[in-house]
C-alpha positions in Angstrom: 3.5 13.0 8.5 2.6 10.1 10.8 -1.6 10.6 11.0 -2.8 7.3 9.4 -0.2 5.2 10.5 0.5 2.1 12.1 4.2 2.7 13.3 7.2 5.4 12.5 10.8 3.5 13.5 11.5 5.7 14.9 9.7 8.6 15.4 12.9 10.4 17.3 14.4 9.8 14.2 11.8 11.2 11.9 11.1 14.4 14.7 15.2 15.0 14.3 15.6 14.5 10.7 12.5 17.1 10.2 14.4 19.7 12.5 17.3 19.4 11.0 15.9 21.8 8.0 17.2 19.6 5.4 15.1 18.7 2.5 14.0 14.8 3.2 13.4 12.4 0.5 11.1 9.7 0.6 9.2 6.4 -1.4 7.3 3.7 -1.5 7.5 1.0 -3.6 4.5 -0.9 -5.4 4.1 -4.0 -7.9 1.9 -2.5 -10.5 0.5 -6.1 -10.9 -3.4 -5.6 -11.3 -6.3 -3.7 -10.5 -6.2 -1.1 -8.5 -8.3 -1.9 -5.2 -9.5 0.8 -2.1 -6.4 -0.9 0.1 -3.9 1.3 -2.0 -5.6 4.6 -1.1 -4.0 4.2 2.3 -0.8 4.4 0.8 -1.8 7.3 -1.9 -3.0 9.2 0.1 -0.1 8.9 3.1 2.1 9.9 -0.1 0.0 12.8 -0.6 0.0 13.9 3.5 4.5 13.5 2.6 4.5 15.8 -0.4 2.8 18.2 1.3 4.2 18.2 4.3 8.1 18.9 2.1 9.3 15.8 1.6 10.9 15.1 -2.0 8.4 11.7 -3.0 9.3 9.0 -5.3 7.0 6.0 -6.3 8.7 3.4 -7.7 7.0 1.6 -10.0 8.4 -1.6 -9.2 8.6 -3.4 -12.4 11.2 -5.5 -12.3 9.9 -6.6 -8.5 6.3 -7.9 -10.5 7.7 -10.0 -12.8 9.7 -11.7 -10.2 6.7 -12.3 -8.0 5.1 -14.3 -11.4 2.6 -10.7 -11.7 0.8 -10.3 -14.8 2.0 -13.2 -16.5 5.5 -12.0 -16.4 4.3 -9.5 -19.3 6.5 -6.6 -19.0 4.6 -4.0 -21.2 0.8 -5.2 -19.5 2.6 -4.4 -16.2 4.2 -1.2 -17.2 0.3 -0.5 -19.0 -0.6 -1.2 -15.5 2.0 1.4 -13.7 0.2 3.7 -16.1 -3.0 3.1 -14.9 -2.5 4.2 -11.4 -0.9 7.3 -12.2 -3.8 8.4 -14.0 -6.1 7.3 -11.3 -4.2 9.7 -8.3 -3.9 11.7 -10.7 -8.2 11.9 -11.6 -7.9 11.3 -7.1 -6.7 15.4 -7.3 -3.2 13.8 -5.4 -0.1 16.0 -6.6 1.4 13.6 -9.2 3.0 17.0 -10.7 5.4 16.6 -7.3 6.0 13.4 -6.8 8.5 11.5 -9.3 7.5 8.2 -10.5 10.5 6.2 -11.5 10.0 2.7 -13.3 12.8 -0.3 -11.4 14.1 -0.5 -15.5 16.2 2.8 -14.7 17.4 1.5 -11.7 18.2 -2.1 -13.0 19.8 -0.7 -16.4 22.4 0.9 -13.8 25.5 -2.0 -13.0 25.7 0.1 -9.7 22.4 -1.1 -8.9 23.1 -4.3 -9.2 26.5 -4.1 -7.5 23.9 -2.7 -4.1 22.2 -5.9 -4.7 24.8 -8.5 -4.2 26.5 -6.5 -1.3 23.0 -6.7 0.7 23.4 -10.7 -0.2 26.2 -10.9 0.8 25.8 -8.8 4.1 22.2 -10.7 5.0 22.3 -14.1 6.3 20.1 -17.0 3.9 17.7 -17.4 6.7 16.9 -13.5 7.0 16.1 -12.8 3.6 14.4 -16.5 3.6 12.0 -14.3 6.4 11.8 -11.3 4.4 10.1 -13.2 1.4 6.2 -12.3 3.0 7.0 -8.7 1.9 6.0 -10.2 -1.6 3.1 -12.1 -0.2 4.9 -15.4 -0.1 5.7 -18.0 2.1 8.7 -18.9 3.2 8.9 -22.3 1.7 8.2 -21.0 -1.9 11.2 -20.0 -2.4 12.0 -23.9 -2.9 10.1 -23.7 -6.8 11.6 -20.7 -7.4 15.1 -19.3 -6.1 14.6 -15.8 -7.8 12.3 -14.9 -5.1 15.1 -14.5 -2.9 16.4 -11.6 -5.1 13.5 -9.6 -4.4 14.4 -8.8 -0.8 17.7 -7.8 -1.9 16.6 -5.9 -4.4 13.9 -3.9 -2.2 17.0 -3.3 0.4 19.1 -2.0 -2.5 16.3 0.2 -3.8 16.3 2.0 -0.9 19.7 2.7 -0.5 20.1 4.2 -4.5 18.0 6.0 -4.3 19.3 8.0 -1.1 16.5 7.5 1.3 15.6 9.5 4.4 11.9 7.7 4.5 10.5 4.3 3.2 7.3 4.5 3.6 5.2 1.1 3.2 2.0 -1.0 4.7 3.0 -3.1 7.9 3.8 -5.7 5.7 7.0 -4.5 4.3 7.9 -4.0 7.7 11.0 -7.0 7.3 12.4 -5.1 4.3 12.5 -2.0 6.0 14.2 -3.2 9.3 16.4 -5.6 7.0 17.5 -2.0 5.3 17.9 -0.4 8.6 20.1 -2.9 10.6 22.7 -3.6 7.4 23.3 0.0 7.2 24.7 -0.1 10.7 27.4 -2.5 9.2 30.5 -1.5 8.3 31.1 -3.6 5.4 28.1 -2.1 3.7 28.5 1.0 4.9 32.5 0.7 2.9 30.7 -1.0 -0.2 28.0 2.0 -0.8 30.5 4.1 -0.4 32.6 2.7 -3.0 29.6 2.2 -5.4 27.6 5.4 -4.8 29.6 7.5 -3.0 29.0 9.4 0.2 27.4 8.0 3.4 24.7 5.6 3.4 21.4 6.5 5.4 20.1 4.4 7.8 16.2 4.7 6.5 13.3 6.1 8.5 10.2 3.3 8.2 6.6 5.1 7.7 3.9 2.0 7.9 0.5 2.2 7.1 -2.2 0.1 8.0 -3.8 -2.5 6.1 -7.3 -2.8 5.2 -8.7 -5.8 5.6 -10.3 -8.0 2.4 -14.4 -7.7 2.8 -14.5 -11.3 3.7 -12.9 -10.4 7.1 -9.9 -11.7 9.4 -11.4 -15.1 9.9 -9.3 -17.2 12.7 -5.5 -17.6 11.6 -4.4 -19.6 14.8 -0.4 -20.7 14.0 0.5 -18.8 11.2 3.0 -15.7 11.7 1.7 -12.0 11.6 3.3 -11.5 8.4 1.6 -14.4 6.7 -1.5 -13.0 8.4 -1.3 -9.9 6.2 -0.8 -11.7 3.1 -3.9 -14.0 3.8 -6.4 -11.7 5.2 -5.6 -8.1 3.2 -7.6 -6.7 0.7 -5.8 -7.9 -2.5 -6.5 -7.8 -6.3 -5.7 -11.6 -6.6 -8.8 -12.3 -4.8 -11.7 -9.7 -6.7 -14.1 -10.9 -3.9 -12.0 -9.5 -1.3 -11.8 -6.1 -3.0 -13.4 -3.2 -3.9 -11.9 -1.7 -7.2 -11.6 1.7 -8.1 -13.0 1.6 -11.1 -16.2 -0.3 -9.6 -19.8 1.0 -10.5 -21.8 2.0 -8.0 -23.9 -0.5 -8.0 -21.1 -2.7 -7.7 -20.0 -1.1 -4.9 -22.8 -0.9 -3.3 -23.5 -4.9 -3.7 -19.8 -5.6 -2.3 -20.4 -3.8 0.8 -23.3 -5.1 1.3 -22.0 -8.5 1.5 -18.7 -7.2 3.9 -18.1 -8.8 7.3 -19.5 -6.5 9.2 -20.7 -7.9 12.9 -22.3 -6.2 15.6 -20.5 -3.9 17.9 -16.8 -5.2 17.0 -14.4 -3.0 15.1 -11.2 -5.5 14.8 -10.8 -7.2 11.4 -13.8 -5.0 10.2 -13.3 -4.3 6.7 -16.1 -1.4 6.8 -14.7 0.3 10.0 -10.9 -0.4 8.8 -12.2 1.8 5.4 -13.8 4.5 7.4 -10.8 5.2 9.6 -7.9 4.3 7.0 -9.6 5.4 3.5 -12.4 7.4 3.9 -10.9 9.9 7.2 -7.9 10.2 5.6 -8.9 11.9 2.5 -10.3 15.6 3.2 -12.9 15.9 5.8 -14.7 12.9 7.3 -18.3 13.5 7.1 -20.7 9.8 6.8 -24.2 10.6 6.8 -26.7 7.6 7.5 -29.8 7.5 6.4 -32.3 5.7 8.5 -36.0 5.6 9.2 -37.5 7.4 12.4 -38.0 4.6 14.3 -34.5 3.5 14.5 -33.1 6.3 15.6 -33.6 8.9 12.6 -31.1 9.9 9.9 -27.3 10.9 11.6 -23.9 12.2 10.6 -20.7 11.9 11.7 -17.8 14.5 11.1 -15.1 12.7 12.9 -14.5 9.0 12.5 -14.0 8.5 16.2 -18.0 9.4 17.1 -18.8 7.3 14.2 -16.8 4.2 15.3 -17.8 4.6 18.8 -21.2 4.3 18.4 -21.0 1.3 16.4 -18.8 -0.1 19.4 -21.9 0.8 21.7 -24.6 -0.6 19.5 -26.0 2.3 18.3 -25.2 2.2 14.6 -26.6 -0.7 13.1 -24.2 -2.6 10.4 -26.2 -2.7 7.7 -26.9 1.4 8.3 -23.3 1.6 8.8 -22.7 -0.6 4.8 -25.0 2.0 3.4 -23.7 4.5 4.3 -19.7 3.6 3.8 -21.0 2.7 0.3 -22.5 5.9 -0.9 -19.1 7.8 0.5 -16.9 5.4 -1.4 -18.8 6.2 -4.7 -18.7 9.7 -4.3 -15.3 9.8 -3.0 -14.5 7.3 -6.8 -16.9 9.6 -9.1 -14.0 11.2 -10.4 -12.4 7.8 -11.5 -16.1 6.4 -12.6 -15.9 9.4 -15.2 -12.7 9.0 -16.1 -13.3 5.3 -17.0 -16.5 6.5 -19.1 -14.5 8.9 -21.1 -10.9 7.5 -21.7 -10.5 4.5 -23.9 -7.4 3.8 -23.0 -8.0 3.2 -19.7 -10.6 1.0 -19.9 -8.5 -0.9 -22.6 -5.9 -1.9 -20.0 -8.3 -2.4 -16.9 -10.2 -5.1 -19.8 -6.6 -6.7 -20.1 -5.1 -6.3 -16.7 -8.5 -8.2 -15.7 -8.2 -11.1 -18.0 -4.8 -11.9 -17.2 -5.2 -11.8 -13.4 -8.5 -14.0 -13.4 -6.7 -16.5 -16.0 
């Protein structure tokens, strides 16, 4: 339940709910607002390492959240086309989409219950808190001046959580405000008294799961005065910025090609894309095996089965980065073959990556 992960708060609680023999229930909670990128396989795959492990998994497809955040265009049936896509893409991934329930925010917002969450987590939160909670959408602070239905969306993540009767919210360290926002109100009495009056029964004070986040290909860079959280929205791999990203339905050569190009230095591992995919994308799907090929003269062909030898090597020079791009390329397109075939046989698919992609790069 926590391999992969950045941070469990807290993991007393998470080791006590777990031996309590009660069946947990847990989600995450995604814009389906492009194309899907090698970032979200953290996540997917962290879902996957839940289900197993006996926790009741929703993904919320969150719908409602994207056209908010100005996703898509605000086109409602492109981003539900795009909900759609990723389904079928964990489900090509062999992840168990037959246990996990994906539930689209329309059935939560159709509910006046729902909404009645939302203005008591308003009304319990102080301006400048959910003000600070607005970089869970990738936003600044300030841009909430343009547009004052950004500072729903924090609310509304809050009040997700606590409808959908949450043991575990699972997220990347960037929804890290949300979750602690969700944590601290339901310490307070007065929305402790208002779920109970809406919902019924006692309201959870959620577990937060966080994941890592992988790096865009153009690396960290220098982000001198800028908070952590703003760091994350800058420097991530994202679908808003193609170059950063490598896509799922990429073709090898593609792949190959953006790799290639990654910032990749000598020897250092932090804000290395191509490490940050071996230990967060790669090692956390099945067994880690990277085999580098490489002339005699530098050291001969070599394979790693544990992500650690690999990444301590490259630490002490012995793995050279362009060795280490080729060979984090070739696993990335085997590990995607399954999605490169389904894009080759299903025209549907490839209908709605051709429209997700013309509305994101317009």
């Amino acid at each position: 339940m926590v391999r992969n992960t950045v941070e469990v708060i807290t993991l007393e609680d998470l080791r006590e709910a777990v031996e309590s023999g009660r069946r947990l229930r847990g989600y995450i909670g995604y814009e389906p607002s492009g194309l899907v990128h090698v970032g979200w396989l953290v996540w997917m795959f962290k879902v996957a390492d839940l289900v197993e492990a006996g926790v009741d998994f929703i993904v919320l497809e969150a719908t409602w959240h994207a056209y908010i955040n100005d996703k898509l265009g605000g086109d409602m049936g492109l981003i539900r086309d795009a909900a759609w896509l990723v389904r079928e893409f964990m489900r090509e991934l062999g992840l168990p989409v037959d246990r996990i329930k994906f539930v689209d925010a329309e059935e939560l917002a159709s509910d006046p219950s729902y909404w009645a969450l939302v203005i008591n987590v308003a009304k319990s939160s102080s301006l400048a808190r959910i003000r600070r909670a607005l970089t869970i959408m990738g936003r600044r602070v300030d841009e909430a001046e343009l547009d004052s239905s950004k500072l729903i969306y924090p609310a509304m993540q809050v009040a997700d959580i606590y409808y959908l009767d949450l043991d575990i919210a699972l997220g990347g360290l960037d929804q890290r405000k949300a979750h602690m926002l969700a944590r601290d109100l339901a310490e307070k009495q007065e929305m402790r008294r208002a779920y109970e009056r809406i919902r019924g029964g006692l309201l959870k004070k959620p577990i937060a799961i966080h994941t890592p986040i992988v790096t865009g290909l153009g690396g960290a860079g220098r982000m001198e005065g800028v908070e952590v959280d703003e760091v994350y929205a800058e420097v991530k791999m994202s679908k808003s910025k193609p170059e950063t990203a490598v896509f799922l339905h990429d073709p090898p050569d593609v792949i190959r090609e953006k790799i290639r190009r990654a910032y990749c230095p000598p020897r250092i591992l932090e804000g290395n894309p191509v490490i940050e995919i071996n230990r967060h994308v790669l090692a956390a799907h099945g067994k880690y095996k990277l085999r580098v090929e490489r002339p005699t003269k530098y050291g001969g062909p070599v394979e790693f089965e544990r992500v650690e030898d690999m990444v301590e090597a490259y630490a002490r020079g012995e793995l050279h980065p362009l060795d280490l791009k080729n060979a984090t390329a070739e696993a990335l397109v085997e590990l995607l073959t399954p999605i490169r075939r389904l894009v080759e046989a299903n025209n549907k698919v490839r209908e709605v990556i051709e429209r997700v992609s013309l509305k994101v790069t317009r």
